[in-house]
N, C-alpha and C positions, 0 to 999 in steps of 0.2 A: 340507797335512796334514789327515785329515777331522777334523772337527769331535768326533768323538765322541773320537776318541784323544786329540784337548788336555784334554779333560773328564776323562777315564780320568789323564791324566799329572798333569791339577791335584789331582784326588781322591786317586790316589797321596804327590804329594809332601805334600799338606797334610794327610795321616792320619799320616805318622812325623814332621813337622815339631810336631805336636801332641803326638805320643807322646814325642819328645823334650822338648820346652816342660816337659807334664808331672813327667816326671823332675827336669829344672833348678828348677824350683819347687817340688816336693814332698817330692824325695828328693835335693836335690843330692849327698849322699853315694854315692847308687846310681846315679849318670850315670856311663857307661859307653859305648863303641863298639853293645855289647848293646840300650842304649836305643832304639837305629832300630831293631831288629826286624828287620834285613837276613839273614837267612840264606840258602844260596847254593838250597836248593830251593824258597824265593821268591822269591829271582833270577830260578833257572830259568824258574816259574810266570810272572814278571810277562814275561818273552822271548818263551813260547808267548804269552803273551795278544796280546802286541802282533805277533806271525808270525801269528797265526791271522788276526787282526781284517784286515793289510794283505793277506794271501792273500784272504780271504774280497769283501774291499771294491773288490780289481784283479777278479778274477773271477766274483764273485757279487756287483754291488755292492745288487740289490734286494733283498737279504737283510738289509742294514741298517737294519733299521726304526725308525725316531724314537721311538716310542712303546714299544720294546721298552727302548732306553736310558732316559729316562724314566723308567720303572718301574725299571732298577737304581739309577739315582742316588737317586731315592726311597730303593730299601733302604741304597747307599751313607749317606743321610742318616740313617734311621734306625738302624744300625750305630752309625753316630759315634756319635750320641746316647747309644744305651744303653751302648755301652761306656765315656765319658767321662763320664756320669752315676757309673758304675760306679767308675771312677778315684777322680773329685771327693769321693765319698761315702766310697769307704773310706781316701783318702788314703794313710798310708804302710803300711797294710796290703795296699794293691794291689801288688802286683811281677812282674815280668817273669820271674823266674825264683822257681819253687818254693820258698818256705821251708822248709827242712828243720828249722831248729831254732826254738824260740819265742824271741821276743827280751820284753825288760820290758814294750814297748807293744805288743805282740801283743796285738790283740783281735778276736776275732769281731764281724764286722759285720751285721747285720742288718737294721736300718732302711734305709729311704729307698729306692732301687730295688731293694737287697736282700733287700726283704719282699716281693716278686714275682719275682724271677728270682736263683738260684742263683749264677751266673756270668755276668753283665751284659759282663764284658772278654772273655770266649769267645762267647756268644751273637751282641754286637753285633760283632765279629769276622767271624764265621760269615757271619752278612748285610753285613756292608761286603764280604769277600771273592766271592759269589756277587754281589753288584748290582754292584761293578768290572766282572765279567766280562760281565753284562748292558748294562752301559754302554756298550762295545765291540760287542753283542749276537754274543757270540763261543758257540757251541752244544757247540764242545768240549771249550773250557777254562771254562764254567759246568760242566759238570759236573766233570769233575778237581779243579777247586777247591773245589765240592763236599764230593765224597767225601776231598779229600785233608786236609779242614779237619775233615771230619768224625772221620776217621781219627786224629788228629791231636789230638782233644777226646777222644774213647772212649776214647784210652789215657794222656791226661793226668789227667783229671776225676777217675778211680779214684784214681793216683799220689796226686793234692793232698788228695780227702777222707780218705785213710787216715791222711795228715798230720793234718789238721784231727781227725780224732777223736780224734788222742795228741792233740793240744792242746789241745783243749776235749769231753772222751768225753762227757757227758750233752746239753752243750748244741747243740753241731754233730751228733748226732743226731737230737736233735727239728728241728732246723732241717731237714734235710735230708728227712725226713719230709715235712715242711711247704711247702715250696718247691722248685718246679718249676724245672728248666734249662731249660727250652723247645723244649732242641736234641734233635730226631727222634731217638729209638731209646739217648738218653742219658738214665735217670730220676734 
């Protein structure tokens, strides 16, 4: 098996084995099947990645360049980071699925990676799912996964803050004012 693909499968399993961890520790109420984050069109996703990479590595194997993986497991690394900083900080106010309703401990988070980045669990997301695909140094499903994350944040981002203004209308406006999501063509 090439080398970059065990890297690709370890980075895989130890990003929802975290994500799960997470939940069991923070939310054990909200552990759920949901917690892995498995849904069947990043099924799909993670099937192309790993067709592309063995098509690409049987037939074009000098396209696999050391140095291109490299640089995604950097961004895989820095992904984790922000998005798990992102977790940690806001604790049971992070959730996997949208709050629709305010609960008692519902509070606007602001501090700590949240006074630079908007959405720390989307952003670092964003780049763990583009530096996977680097990590395989896979040129078609880097970009799909791209666009498909992106696609994916532009029509989430809007849903959540419209939320967060019923929930906090003076204050998660100025915030949002204020802090930047980082993610390209999303302010």
């Amino acid at each position: 098996m090439p080398w970059m693909l065990v890297v690709f499968v370890v980075v895989v399993l130890a990003f929802h084995a975290s994500e799960i961890a997470f939940v069991a520790l923070v939310q054990r109420d909200r552990l759920s099947l949901e917690s892995a984050l498995l849904s069947p069109g990043y099924l799909a996703m993670l099937v192309l990645a790993i067709g592309e990479h063995l098509l690409e590595h049987a037939f074009f194997p000098a396209m696999k360049v050391a140095w291109i993986s490299c640089v995604g497991l950097a961004l895989v690394v820095a992904g984790e980071l922000i998005r798990k900083t992102g977790m940690v900080t806001a604790r049971r106010a992070f959730t996997h699925l949208i709050a629709t309703t305010r609960s008692d401990d519902h509070a606007l988070v602001t501090h700590g990676i949240y006074r630079f980045v908007r959405h720390p669990g989307y952003l670092g997301w964003l780049l763990w799912a583009i530096g996977c695909q680097l990590v395989l140094v896979n040129p078609i499903t880097t970009v799909v996964a791209a666009i498909a994350a992106w696609r994916f944040f532009a029509a989430r981002i809007p849903e959540e803050e419209a939320i967060l203004v019923r929930f906090f209308p003076d204050s998660y406006e100025a915030y949002r004012r204020a802090t930047p999501t980082w993610i390209p063509g999303i302010p």
